[in-house]
C-alpha positions as CSV (number, residue, x, y, z in Angstrom):
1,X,193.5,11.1,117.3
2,X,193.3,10.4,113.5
3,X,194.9,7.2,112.3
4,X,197.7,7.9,109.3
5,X,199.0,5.7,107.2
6,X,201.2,6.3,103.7
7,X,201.3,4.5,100.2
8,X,204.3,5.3,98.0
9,X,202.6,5.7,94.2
10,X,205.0,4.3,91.5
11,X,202.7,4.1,88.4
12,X,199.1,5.3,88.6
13,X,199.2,9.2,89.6
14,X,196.3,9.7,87.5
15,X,193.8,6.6,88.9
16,X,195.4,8.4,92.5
17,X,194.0,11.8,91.4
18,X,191.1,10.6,89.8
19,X,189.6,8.7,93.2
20,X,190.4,11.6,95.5
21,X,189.1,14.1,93.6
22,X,185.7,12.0,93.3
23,X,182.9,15.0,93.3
24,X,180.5,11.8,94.9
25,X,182.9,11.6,97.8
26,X,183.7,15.5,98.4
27,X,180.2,16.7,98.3
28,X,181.4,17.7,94.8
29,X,184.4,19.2,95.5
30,X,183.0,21.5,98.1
31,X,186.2,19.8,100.2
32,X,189.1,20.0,97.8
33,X,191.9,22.1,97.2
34,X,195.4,22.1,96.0
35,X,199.0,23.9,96.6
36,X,200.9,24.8,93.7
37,X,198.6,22.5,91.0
38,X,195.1,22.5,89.9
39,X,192.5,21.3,92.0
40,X,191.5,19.1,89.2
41,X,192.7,15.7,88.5
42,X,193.8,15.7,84.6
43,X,195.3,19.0,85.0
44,X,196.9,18.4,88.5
45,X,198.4,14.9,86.8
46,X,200.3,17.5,83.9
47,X,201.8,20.0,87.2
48,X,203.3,17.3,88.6
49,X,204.8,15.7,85.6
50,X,206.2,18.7,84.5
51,X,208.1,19.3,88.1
52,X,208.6,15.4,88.4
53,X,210.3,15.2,85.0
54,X,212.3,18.6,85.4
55,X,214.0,17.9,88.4
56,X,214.3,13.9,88.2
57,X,215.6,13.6,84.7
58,X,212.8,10.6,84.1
59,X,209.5,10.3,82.3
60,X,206.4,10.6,84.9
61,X,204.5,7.8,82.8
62,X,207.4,5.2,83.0
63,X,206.2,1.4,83.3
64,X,207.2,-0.6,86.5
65,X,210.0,-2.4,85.5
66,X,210.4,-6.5,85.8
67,X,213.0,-6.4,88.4
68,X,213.4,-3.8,90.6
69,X,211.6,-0.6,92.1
70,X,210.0,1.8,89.9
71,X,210.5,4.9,91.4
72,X,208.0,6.9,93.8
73,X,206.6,9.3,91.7
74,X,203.8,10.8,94.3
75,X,203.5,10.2,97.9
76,X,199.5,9.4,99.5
77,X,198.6,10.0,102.6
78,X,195.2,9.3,104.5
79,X,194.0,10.5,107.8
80,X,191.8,9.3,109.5
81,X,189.0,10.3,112.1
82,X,186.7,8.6,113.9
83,X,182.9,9.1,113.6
84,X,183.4,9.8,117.4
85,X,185.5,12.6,117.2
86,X,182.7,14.6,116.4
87,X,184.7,16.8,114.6
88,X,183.0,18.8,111.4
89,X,183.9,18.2,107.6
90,X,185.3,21.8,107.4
91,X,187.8,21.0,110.5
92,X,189.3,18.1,109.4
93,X,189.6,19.6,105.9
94,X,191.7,22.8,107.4
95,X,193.4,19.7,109.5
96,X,194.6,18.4,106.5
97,X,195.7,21.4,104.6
98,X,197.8,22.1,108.1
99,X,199.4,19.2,107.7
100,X,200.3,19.5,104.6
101,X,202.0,23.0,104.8
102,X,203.9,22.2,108.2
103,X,205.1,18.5,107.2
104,X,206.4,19.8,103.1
105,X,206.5,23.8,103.4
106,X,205.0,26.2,100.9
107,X,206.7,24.4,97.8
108,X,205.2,21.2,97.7
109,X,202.6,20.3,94.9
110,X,200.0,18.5,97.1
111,X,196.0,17.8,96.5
112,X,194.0,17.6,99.8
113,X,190.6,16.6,99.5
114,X,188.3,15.0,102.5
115,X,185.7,12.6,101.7
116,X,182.7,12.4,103.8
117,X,180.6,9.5,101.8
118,X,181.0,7.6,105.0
119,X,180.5,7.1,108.6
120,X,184.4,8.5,109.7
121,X,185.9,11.6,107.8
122,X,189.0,10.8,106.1
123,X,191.5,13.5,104.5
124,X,193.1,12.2,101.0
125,X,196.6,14.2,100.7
126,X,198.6,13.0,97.1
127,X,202.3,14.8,96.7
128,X,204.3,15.2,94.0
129,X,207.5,13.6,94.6
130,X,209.4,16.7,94.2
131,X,208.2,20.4,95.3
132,X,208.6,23.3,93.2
133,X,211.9,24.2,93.8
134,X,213.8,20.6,93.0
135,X,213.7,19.0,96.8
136,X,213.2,15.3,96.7
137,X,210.5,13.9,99.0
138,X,210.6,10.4,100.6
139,X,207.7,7.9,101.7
140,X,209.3,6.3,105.0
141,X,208.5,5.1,108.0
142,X,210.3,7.9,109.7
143,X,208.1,10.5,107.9
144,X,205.5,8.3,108.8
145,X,205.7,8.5,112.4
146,X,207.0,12.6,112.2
147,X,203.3,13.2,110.0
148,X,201.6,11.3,112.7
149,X,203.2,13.6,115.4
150,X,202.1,16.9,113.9
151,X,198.5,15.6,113.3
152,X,198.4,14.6,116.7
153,X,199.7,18.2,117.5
154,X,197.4,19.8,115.3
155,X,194.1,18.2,116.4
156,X,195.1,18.8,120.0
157,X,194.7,22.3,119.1
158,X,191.8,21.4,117.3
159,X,190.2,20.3,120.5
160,X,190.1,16.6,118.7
161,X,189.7,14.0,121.3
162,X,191.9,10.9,121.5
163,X,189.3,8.2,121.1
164,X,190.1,6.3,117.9
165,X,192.3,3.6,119.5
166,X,192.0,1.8,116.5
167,X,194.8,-0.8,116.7
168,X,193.3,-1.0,120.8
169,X,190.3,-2.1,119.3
170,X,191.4,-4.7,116.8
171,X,192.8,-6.6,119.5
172,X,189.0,-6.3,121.0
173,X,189.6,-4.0,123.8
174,X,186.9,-1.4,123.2
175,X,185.4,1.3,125.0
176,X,183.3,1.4,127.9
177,X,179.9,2.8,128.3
178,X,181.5,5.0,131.3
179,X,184.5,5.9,129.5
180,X,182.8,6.8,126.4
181,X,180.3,9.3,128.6
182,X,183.2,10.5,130.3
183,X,184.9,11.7,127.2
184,X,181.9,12.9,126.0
185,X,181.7,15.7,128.9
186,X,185.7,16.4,129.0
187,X,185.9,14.3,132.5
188,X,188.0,11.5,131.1
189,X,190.7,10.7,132.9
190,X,192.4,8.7,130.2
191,X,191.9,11.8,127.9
192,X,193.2,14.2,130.6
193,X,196.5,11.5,130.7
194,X,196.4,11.2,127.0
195,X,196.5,15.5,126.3
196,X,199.2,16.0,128.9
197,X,201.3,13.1,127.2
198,X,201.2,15.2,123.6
199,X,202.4,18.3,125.5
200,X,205.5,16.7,126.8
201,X,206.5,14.4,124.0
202,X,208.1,17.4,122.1
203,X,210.2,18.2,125.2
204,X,211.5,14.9,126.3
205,X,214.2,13.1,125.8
206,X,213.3,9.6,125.7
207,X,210.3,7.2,127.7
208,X,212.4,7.4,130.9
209,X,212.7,11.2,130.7
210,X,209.2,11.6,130.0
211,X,207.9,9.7,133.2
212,X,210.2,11.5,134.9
213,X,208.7,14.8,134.3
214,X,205.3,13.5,134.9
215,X,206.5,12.1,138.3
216,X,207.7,16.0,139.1
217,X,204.4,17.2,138.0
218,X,202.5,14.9,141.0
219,X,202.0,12.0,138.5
220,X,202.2,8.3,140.5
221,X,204.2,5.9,137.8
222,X,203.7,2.5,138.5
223,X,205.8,-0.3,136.4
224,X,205.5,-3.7,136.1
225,X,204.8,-5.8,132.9
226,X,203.3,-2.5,132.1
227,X,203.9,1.2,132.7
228,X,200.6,2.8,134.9
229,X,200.6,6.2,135.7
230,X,198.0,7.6,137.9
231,X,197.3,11.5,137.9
232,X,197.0,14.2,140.5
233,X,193.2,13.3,141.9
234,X,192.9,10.3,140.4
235,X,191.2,7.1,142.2
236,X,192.7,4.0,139.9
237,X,196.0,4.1,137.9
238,X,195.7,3.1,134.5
239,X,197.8,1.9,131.7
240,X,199.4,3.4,129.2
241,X,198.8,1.2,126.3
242,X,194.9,1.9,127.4
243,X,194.9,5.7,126.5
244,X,195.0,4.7,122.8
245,X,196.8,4.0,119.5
246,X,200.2,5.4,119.3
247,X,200.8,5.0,123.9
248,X,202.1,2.1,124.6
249,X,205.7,1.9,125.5
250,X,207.2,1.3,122.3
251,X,205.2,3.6,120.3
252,X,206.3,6.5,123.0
253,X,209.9,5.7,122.5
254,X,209.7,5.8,118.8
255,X,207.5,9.1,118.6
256,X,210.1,10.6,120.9
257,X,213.1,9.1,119.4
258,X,212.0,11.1,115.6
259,X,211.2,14.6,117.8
260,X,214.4,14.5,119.1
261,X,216.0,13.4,116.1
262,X,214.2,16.7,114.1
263,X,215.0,18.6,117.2
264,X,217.8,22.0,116.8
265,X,220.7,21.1,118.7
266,X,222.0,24.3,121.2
267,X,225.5,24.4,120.2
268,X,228.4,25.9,122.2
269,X,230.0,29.6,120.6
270,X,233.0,26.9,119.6
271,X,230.5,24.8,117.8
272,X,229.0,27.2,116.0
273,X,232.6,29.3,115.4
274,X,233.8,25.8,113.7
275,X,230.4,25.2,111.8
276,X,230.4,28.5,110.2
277,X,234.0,28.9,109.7
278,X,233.5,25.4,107.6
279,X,230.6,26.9,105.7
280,X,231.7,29.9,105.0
281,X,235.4,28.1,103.5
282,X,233.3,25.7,101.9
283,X,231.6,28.7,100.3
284,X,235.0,30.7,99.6
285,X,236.1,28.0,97.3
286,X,234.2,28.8,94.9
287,X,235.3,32.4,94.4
288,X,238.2,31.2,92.0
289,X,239.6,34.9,92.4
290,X,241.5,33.9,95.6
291,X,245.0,32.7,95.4
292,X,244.1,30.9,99.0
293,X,241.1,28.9,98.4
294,X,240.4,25.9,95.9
295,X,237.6,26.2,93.1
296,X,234.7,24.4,93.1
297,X,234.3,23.0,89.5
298,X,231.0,22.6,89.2
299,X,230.0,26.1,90.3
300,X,232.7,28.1,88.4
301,X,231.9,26.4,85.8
302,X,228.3,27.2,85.6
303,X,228.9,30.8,86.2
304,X,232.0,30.7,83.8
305,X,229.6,29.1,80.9
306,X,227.0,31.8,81.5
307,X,230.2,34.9,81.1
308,X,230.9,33.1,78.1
309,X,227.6,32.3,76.7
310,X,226.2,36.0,77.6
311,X,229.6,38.3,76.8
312,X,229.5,39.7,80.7
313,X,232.5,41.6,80.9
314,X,231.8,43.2,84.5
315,X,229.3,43.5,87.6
316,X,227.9,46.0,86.2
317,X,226.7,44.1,83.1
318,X,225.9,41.0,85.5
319,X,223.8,43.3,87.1
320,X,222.3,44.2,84.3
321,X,221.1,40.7,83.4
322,X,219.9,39.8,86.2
323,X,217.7,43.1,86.4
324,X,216.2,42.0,83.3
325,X,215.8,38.4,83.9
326,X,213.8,39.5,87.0
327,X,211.6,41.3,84.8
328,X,210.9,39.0,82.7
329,X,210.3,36.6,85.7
330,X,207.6,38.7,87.1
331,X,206.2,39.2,83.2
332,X,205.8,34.9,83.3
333,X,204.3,35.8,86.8
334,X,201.2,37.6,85.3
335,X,201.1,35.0,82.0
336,X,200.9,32.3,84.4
337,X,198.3,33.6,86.3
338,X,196.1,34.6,83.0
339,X,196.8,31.2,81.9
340,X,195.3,29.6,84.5
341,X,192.7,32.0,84.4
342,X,191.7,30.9,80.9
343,X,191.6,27.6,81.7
344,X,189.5,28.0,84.5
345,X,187.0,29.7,82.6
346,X,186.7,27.9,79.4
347,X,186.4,24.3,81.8
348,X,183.6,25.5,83.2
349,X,181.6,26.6,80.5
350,X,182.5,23.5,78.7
351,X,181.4,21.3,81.5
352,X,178.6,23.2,82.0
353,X,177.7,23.0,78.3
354,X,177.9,19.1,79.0
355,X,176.0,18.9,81.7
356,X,173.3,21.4,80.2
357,X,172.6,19.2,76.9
358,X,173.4,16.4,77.9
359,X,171.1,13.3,79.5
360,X,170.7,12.4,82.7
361,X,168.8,10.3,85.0
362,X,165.7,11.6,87.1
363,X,167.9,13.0,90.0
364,X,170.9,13.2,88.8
365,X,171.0,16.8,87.6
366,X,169.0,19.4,89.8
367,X,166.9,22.4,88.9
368,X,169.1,24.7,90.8
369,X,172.5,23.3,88.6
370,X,170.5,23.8,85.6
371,X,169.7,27.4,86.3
372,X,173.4,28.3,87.3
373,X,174.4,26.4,83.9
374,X,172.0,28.1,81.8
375,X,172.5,31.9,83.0
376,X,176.9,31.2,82.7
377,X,175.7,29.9,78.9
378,X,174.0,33.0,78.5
379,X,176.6,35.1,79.5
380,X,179.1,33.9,77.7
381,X,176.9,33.6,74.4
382,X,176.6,29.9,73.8
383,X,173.6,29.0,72.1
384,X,174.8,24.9,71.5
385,X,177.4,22.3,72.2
386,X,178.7,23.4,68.9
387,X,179.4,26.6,70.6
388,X,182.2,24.9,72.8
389,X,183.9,22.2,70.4
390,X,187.1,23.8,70.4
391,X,187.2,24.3,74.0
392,X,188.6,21.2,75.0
393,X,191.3,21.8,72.2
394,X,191.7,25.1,73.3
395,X,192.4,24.0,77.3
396,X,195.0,21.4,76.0
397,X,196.6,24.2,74.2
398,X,196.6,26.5,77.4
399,X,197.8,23.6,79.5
400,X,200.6,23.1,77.4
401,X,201.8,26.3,77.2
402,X,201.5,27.0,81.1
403,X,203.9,23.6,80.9
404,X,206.4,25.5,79.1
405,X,206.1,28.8,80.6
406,X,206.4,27.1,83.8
407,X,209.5,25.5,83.0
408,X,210.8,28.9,81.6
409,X,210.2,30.3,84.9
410,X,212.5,27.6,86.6
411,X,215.0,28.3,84.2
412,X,215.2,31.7,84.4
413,X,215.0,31.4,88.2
414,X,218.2,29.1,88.3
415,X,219.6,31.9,86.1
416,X,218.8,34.6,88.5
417,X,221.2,32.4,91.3
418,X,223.4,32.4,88.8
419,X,223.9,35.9,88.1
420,X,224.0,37.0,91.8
421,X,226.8,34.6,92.1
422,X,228.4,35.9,89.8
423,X,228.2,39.4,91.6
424,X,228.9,38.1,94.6
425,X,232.2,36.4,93.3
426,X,233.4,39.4,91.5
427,X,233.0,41.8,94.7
428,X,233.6,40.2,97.5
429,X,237.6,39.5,98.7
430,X,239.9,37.5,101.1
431,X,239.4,40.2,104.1
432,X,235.3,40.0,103.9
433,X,235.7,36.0,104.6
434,X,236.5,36.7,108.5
435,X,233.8,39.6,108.6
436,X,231.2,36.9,106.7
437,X,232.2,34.3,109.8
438,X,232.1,37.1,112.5
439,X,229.0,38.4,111.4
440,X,226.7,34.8,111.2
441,X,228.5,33.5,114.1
442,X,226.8,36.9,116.0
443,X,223.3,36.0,114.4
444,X,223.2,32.3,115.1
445,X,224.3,33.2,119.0
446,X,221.7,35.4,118.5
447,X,218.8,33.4,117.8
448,X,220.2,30.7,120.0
449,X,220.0,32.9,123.2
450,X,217.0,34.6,121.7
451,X,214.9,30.7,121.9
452,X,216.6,29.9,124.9
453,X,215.1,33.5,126.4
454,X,211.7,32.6,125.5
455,X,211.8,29.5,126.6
456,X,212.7,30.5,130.1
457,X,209.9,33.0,129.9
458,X,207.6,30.6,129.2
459,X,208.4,28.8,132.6
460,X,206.3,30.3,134.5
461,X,205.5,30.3,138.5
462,X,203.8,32.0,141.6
463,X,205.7,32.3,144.5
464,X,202.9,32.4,148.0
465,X,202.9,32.9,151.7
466,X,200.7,32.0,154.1
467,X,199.2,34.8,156.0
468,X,200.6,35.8,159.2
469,X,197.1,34.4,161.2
470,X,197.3,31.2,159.5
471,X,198.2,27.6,162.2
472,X,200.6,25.9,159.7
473,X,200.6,22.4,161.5
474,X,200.5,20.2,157.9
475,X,204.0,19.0,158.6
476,X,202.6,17.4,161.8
477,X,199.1,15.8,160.3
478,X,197.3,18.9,159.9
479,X,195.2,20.6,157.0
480,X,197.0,21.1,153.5
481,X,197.7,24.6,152.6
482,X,195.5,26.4,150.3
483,X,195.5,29.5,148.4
484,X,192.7,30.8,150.6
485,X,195.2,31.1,153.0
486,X,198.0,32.5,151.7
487,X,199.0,36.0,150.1
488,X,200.8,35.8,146.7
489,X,204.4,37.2,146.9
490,X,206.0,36.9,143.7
491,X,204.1,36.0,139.7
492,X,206.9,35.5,137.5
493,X,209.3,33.2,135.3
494,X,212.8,31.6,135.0
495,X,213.9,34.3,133.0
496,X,213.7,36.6,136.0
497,X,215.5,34.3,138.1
498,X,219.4,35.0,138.2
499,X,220.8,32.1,140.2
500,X,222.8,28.9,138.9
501,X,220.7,26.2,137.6
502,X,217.5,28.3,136.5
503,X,218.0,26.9,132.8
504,X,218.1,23.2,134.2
505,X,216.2,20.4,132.5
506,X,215.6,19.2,136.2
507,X,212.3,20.7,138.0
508,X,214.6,20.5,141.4
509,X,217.4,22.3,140.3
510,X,214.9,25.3,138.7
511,X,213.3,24.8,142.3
512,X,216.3,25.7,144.3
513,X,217.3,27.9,142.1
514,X,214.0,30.1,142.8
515,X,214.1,29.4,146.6
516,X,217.7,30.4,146.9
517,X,217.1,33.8,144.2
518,X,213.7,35.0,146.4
519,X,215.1,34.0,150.4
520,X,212.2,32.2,150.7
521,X,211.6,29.9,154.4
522,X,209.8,27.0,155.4
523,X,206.2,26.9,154.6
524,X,206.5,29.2,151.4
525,X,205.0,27.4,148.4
526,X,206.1,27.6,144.4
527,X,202.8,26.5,142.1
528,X,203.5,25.7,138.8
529,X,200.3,24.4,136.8
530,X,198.1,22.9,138.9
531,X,200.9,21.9,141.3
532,X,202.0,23.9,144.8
533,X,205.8,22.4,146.1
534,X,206.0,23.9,149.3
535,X,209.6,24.4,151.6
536,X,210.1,22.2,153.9
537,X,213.5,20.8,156.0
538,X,214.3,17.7,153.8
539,X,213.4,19.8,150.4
540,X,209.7,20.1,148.8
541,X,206.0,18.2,149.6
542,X,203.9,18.2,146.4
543,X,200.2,19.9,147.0
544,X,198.1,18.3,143.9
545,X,195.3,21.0,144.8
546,X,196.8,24.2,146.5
547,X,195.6,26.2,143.5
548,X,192.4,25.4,143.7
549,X,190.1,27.4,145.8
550,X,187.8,26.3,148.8
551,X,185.0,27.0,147.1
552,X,186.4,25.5,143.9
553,X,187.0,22.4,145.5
554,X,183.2,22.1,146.9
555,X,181.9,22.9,143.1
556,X,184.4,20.3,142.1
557,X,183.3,17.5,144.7
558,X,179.4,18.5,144.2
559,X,180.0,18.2,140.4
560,X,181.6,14.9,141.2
561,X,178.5,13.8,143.3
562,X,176.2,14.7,140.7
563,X,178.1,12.5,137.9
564,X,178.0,9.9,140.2
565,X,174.2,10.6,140.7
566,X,173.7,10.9,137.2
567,X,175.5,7.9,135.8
568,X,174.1,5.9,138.8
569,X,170.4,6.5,137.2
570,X,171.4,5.6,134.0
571,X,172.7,2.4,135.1
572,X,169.5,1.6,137.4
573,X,167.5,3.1,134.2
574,X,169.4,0.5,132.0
575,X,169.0,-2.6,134.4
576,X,165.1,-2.0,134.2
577,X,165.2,-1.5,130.8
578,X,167.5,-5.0,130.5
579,X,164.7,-6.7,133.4
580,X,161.9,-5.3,131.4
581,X,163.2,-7.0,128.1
582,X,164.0,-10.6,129.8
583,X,160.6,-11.0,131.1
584,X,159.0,-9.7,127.7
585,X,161.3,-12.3,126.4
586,X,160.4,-15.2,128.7
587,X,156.6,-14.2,128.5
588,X,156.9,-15.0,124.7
589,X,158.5,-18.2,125.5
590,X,155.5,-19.1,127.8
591,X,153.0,-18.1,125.1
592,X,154.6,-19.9,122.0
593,X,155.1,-23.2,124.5
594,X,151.6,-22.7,125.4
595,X,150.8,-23.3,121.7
596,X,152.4,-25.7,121.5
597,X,151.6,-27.7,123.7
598,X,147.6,-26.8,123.0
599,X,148.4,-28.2,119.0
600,X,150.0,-31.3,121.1
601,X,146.7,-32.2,122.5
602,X,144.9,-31.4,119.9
């Protein structure tokens, strides 16, 4: 998987913006784009100020002071990937933008570029300190370690191999010739290990949990020193600190530990009674109408200053403001958008104006740029660089103004809150409070059973029977069951089962739960996966291939064969090619002492 790391930026946003956004290192700019900013560096640099200085009451260009932090004022983030991912400049790009979006949401100011200059693809991400809408963002170790989670998530579904290993290879322990051509045609058993490791981490509650469900799932765990784990069909156990960066025993518990931490707790109908109750009280206070509740200063008093300041005399004329502001919020809306517009346009005819008159080096400036440049000239009546010398005065100008139009927007945003508080305060009474707290307790038990519903259905199983003709004798030595042999009585989920301990964490339970709901008997098998547990007198026997098919099995084990085969002539083809070289080698030895030994006795 790709390798993240983070650097907090304190001082130099625009040298930041100004590498990423290097055209020479994002086959200019094909691979670069932007959420809620210019994809351009001096104009993505003024966007964030503006928010950074809004919201955090401090000037963006501050020095670093003598003692002390200076704060963060963008956050930079690099993945990653390995030239042997073999994964495209376009993938890792929408990678990146992914990220992004799941990690800060829709309202973070963010410039994602990926730079392909050299051998491994790397994304450059640079965030504004603060999104859009006034949330602080913080560069720790933490949301280190959660960012490295959903890029691990994300190129899983990518189909991104785990073959970096970069801090396994530091240390010197590199890949093998047979692990690399394993990996290479999807065979790996250390990438099979690795993949089923990423599925579990986001349901597991700690290291020990997580072996514990692999053991369920027909996984051998071995500890020592060292945890091995050895999969269903596997020869040799291996370790997990071998299946890459980010598997070794500590970095599993710490990857787990922030997943669980991030994870919705299921609360009880008391829980969430008490939680809401608190909320909506918390809430109630700052009516101010209510002889029972205690204002909230800060609150009234905003929406008392705004009565005050604006003459509202009723909901009716609170209404009416905030109908109006909400026009005039989508009016900003358009100018915004024709702002940016402008700006667009006029930078790139005045950069193509530069480029068309001005000198380059043999190379540097192709035919087919020239012709583009020359036709939007054309268009656009420019006959000179005379023809654009206010442009660069007139895109400062624009810039500016989108600045203050942008912050007029926030303003009258805040004011739109404001208003519907106020309506919301004048309307609402004492009896609506228990309605309020009877009506979201309903809706959070809602969506709580709703997640816990689809989770069930989600586990899913088949239920089989072996045919009436078939000699069961495994319990005494004989043949293993297979799905050849049996008749399939039942394909459903947990959901469907209604008997005590279907919704347990614990594969047993959920396994006696479906034996005991279906009256099944010794001999009947439940597959989940690529796993069969089949009845017996002391509980269940794990079958690692009862799924798979005779004549699965037989393409399986000639496939193997010919791997074998195949990697056995390349290493026979290597040793001759390694024999071949030696004696070339030692030949030229013999000649060059040959003549020496000639000029000797000469």
């Amino acid at each position: 998987m790709p390798y993240i790391k983070s650097k907090p930026v304190h001082t130099t946003v625009d040298k930041t913006l100004r590498y990423i956004l290097n055209p020479d290192k994002t086959a200019e700019l094909l691979y670069a784009d932007s959420l809620n900013c210019f994809t351009d560096a001096r104009l993505a640099y003024m966007n964030m100020k503006a928010v950074y200085e809004h919201y955090s009451g401090r000037s963006f260009t501050e020095p670093k002071p003598e003692n002390g932090n200076c704060p963060v004022k963008a956050i930079h983030l690099i993945q990653s990937f390995s030239a042997e991912d073999g994964v495209l400049p376009e993938e890792v790009h929408r990678i990146g933008m992914e990220l992004v979006k799941k990690m800060y949401g829709d309202k973070v100011q963010a410039v994602v570029t990926t730079h392909v200059d050299k051998e491994h693809i790397h994304n450059h991400i640079a965030v504004c300190s603060y999104t859009i809408d006034g949330k602080k963002l913080y560069n720790t170790i933490s949301e280190v370690e959660h960012a490295r989670d959903i890029s691990d998530l994300l190129c899983k579904l990518y189909g991104v191999r785990n073959v970096m290993q970069t801090k396994a290879r530091r240390k010197g322990q590199r890949m093998t010739y047979c692990e690399w051509m394993h990996r290479k045609r999807g065979t790996s058993w250390k990438a099979k290990i690795s993949d089923y490791i990423l599925t579990l981490l986001p349901v597991a509650d700690d290291l020990r949990h997580l072996l514990k469900i692999m053991e369920a799932h027909g996984y051998t765990i071995k500890e020592g020193k060292y945890i091995s784990v050895l999969a269903p069909g596997q020869q040799r156990a291996v370790r997990l600190k071998s299946l890459g960066e980010g598997f070794d025993e500590k970095s599993l518990e710490e990857r787990i530990a922030s997943l669980v931490a991030n994870r919705p707790k299921n609360l009880s109908p008391r829980e969430i009674i008490e939680q809401v109750t608190s909320q909506v009280m918390d809430e109630t206070c700052n009516i101010g109408f209510a002889d029972s509740v205690i204002d909230n200063i800060r609150r009234l008093s905003r929406q008392l200053a705004i009565i005050n300041s604006e003459h509202i005399c009723s909901v009716e004329e609170a209404e009416s403001h905030l109908h109006e502001t909400e026009n005039e919020i989508a009016k900003l809306n358009a100018k915004i958008t024709d702002l940016e517009a402008d700006i667009r346009h006029k930078q790139l005819i005045f950069e193509a104006a530069n480029r068309y008159w001005g000198k380059h080096k043999l190379g540097e400036y192709s035919s087919e740029q020239k012709k583009q440049d020359k036709q939007l000239l054309q268009k656009n009546g420019i006959t000179s660089l005379m023809g654009v010398a206010g442009y660069q005065s007139d895109i400062d100008a624009y810039s500016t103004e989108l600045v203050e139009v942008r912050a007029r927007l926030a303003e009258l945003t805040d004011k739109t809150e404001l208003y519907r508080g106020i309506i919301e305060t004048c309307t609402r009474d004492r009896d609506d409070v228990i309605t309020k707290i009877r009506k979201e307790v309903d809706r959070r038990l809602t969506e709580q059973e709703s997640d816990r519903i689809e989770a069930m259905k989600a586990d899913r199983f088949r239920i089989y029977r072996p045919t009436a003709d078939y000699d069961d004798t495994f319990e005494e030595g004989g043949p293993a069951p297979n799905v050849d042999d049996c008749e399939l009585l039942v394909d459903g989920n947990m959901y469907d089962v209604k008997e005590k301990g279907s919704e347990s964490k614990d594969l047993t339970d959920r396994l006696e739960a479906t034996y005991r709901y279906y009256n099944l008997r010794i001999g009947d098998l439940i597959a989940i996966g690529d796993l069969a547990y089949r009845v017996n007198k002391q509980g269940y026997s794990v079958l690692k291939t009862f799924t798979k098919s005779r004549a699965e099995k037989e393409r399986d084990r000639q496939e193997e064969l010919a791997r074998e085969e195949q990697e056995r002539t390349e290493a026979e083809e290597r040793q001759r090619e390694e024999e071949q070289k030696k004696k070339k080698e030692e030949e030229t030895t013999k000649q060059v002492q040959h003549k020496t030994r000639n000029k000797l006795h000469l």
